[in-house]
C-alpha positions in Angstrom: 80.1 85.5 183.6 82.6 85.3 186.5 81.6 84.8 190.1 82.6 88.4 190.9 80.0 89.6 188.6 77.3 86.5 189.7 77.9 87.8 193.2 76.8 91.4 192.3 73.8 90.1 190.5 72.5 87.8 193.3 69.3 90.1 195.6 69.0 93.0 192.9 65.8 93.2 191.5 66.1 93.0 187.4 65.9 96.6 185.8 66.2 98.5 189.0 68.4 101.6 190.2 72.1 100.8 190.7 71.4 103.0 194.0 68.9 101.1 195.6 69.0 97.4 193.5 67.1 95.1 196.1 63.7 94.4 196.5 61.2 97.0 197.8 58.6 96.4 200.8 54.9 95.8 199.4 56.1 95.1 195.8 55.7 91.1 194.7 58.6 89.5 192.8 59.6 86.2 191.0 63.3 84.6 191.6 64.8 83.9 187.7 66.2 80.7 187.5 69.4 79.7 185.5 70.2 81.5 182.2 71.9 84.7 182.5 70.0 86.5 184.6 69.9 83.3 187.4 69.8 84.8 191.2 67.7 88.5 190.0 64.2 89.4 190.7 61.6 90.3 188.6 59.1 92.8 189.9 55.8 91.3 189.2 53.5 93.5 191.3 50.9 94.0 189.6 50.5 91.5 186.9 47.4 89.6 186.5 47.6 85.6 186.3 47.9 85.5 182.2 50.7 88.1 182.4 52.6 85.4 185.0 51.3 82.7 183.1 52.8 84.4 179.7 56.2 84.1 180.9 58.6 87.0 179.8 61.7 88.0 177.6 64.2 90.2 179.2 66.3 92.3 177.5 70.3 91.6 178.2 73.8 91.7 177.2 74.8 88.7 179.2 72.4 86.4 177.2 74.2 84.1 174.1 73.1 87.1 171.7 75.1 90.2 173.6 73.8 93.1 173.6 70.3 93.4 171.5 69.5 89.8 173.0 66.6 88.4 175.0 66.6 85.9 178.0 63.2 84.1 178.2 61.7 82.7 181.6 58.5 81.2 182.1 56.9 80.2 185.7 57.8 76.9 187.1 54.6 74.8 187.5 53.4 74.8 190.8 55.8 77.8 192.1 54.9 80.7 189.8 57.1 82.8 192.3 60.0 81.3 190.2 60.4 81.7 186.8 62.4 79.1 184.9 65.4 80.2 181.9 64.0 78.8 178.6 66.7 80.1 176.2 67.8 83.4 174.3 66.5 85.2 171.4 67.3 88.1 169.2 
């Protein structure tokens, strides 16, 4: 990825509307750290402690698999607010 497209990427909110991509008031949301999707924010409102504590795989294209591929983050110990890249999946 270029730093055009890392530009565009940094303050949208993962899976949101091209239209309005940043964050929303009232919602709650975790930074993703390195990997492919480094700089978004994942909308978390909502999610009880396991959920957080679960971690997530994201669906992406920019991930080492291309399109079809998964980038997994899990929540930093001690800042769950920020959710750590643990590699790609299929």
């Amino acid at each position: 990825m270029d730093s055009d497209d890392e530009q565009l990427l940094r303050g949208r909110v993962y899976g949101q509307d091209h239209d309005h991509p940043g964050p929303r008031p009232g919602q709650c949301y975790a930074e993703l750290v390195g990997g492919p999707l480094d700089g978004l924010l994942l909308d978390i409102t909502g999610w009880t402690q396991e959920d957080v504590d679960a971690g997530v795989a994201l669906p992406t294209e920019l991930g080492r698999f291309g399109a079809g591929g998964r980038a997994t983050y899990r929540p930093r110990p001690g800042a769950p607010r920020r959710f750590d890249w643990s590699g790609d999946i299929r």
